[in-house]
C-alpha positions in Angstrom: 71.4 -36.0 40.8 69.1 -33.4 43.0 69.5 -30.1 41.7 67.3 -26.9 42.7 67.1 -23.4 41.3 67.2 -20.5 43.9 67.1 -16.5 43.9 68.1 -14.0 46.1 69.1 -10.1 45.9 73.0 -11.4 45.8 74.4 -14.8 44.8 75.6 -15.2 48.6 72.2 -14.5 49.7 70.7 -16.9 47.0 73.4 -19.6 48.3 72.5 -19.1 51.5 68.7 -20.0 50.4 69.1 -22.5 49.1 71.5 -24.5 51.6 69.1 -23.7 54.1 66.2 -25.3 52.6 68.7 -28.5 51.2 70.0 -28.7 55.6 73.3 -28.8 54.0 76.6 -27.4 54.2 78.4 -26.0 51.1 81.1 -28.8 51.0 78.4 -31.0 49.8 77.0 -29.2 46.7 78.2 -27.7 43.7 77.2 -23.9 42.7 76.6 -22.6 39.6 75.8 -18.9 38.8 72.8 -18.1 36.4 72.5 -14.6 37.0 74.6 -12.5 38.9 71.8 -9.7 39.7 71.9 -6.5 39.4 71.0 -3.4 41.5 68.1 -1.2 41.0 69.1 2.5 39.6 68.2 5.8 41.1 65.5 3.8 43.2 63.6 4.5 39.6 64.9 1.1 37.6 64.2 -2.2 39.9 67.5 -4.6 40.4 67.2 -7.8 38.9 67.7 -11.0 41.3 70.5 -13.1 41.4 69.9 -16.7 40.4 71.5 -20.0 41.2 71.3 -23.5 40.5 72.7 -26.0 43.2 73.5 -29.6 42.2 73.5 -32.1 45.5 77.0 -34.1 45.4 76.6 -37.6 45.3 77.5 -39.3 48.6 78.7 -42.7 47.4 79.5 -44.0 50.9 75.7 -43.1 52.3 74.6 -44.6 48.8 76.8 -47.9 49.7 75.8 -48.0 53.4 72.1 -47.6 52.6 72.1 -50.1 50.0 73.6 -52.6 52.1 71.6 -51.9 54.8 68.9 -52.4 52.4 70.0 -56.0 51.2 71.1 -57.2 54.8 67.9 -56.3 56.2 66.2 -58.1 53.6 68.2 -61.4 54.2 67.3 -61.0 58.1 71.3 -60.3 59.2 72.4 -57.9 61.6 75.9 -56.4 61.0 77.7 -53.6 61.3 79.1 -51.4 58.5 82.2 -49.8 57.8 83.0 -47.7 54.9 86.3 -46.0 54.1 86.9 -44.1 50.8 90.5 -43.7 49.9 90.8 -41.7 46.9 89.2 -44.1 44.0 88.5 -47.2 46.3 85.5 -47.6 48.8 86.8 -50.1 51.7 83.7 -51.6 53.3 83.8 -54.2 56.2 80.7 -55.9 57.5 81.3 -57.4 61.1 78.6 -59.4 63.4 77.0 -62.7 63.8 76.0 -65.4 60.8 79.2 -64.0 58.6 79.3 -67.2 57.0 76.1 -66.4 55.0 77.4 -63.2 53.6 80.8 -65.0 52.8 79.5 -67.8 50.8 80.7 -71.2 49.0 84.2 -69.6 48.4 83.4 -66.3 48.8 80.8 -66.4 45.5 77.7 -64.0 48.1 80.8 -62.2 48.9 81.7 -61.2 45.5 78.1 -60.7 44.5 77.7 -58.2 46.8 80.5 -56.9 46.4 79.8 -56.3 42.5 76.2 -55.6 43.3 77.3 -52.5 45.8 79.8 -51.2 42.8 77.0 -51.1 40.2 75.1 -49.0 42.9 77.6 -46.3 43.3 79.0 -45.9 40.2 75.6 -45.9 38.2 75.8 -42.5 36.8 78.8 -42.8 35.4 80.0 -39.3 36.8 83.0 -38.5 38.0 85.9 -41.0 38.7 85.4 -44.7 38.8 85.0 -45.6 42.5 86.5 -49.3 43.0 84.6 -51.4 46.2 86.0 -53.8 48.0 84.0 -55.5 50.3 85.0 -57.8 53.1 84.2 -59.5 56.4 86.2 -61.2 59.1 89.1 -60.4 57.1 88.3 -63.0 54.6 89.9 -61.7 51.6 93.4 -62.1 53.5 93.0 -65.9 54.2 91.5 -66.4 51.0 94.7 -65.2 49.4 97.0 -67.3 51.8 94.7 -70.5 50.9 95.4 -69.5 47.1 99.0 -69.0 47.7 99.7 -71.9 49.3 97.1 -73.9 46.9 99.3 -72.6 43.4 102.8 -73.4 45.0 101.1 -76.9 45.8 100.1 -77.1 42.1 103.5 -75.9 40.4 105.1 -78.5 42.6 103.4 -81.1 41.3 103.7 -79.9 37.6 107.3 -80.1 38.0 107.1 -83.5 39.4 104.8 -85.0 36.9 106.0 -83.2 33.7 102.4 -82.1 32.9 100.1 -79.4 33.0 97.6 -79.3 36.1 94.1 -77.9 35.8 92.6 -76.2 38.7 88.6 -75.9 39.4 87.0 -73.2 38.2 87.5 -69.6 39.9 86.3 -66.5 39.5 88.7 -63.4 37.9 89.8 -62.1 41.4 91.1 -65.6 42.4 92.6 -66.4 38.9 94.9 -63.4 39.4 96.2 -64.5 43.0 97.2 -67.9 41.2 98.7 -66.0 38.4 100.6 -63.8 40.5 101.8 -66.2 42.9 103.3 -67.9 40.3 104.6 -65.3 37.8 108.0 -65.3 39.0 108.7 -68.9 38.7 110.9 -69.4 35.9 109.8 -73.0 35.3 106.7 -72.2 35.0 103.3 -70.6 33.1 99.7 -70.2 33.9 97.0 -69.4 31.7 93.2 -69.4 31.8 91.2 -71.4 29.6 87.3 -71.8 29.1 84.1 -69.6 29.6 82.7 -68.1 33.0 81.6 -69.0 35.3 83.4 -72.2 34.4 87.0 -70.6 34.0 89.9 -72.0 35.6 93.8 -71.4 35.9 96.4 -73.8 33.9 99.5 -74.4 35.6 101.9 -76.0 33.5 106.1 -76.0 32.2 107.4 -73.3 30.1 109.4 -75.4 28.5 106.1 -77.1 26.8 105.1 -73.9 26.2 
């Protein structure tokens, strides 16, 4: 985190220096006082300056964009990007051609990214946890339909066949659509079994359970 040290014959005036030499506004630093200063005496006794330290606030949607920016570029696609910060979540949308090669087999560049982008922005461990969600061409959404409609298919056939049903493997944001698609079905109970990245959701009857 930047941080300078700044004087000046008042701690307004040593604020003042030193968000003119940052080129930015007060909003986007934090202020702490050193020295308050003091005035000279009988113009005998010289004043002492005031002294400041100002720490730069981290900007974790600029850190976000840039990193991006940084990646797509590298890869050779052009997209747009939107971030919105609500409270402890940064909402980012990429939209523009080639898509498909940010989304990946099943979303897995997707979620890469994704976890990549969080590790960037929360690296200093400062502050609240900032969650990131990343997302194009509202895949998330159809993803989670697909899912839905994928563990009702599976619970139907459990019923019918009396036996547990294994699905391939996911990774942990899928496994909780299945889970949660299926937690109010009184017939039935879904676990995970095995070790990433090979992990996958049983679906099978509580009463074998």
């Amino acid at each position: 985190m930047k941080s300078i040290e700044m004087t000046g014959k008042t701690v307004e005036e040593a604020i003042q220096n030193a968000l003119k030499q940052l080129n930015l506004s007060e909003d986007k630093v934090e202020i702490k006082v050193i020295e308050e200063g003091t005035k000279g005496l009988f113009k005998i006794f010289k004043g002492k300056d005031a002294k400041i330290e100002i720490i730069v606030k981290e900007d974790k949607k600029e850190e976000a964009k840039k990193f991006l920016r940084d990646v797509l570029n590298s890869m050779g696609i052009l997209a747009e990007i939107r971030i919105k910060e609500e409270e402890d979540v940064l909402k980012i949308n990429l939209t523009g051609p080639n898509m498909g090669l940010i989304i990946g087999y099943r979303g897995e560049t997707l979620d890469s990214l994704q976890y990549l982008v969080s590790l960037v922005v929360n690296k200093n461990n400062e502050g609240a946890y900032k969650r990131v969600t990343l997302d194009t061409e509202n895949y998330r959404a159809k993803r989670e339909e697909t899912l839905v409609r994928l563990a009702n298919k599976i619970a139907f056939k459990a019923k019918k066949t009396n036996r547990a049903v294994k699905l391939e493997p996911m990774n942990p944001y899928e496994r909780r659509i299945i889970h949660s698609a299926l937690q109010n079905d009184s017939s039935i109970i879904t676990y995970s079994e095995g070790e990433e990245p090979f992990r996958k959701v049983v679906v099978d009857l509580k009463k074998k359970a």
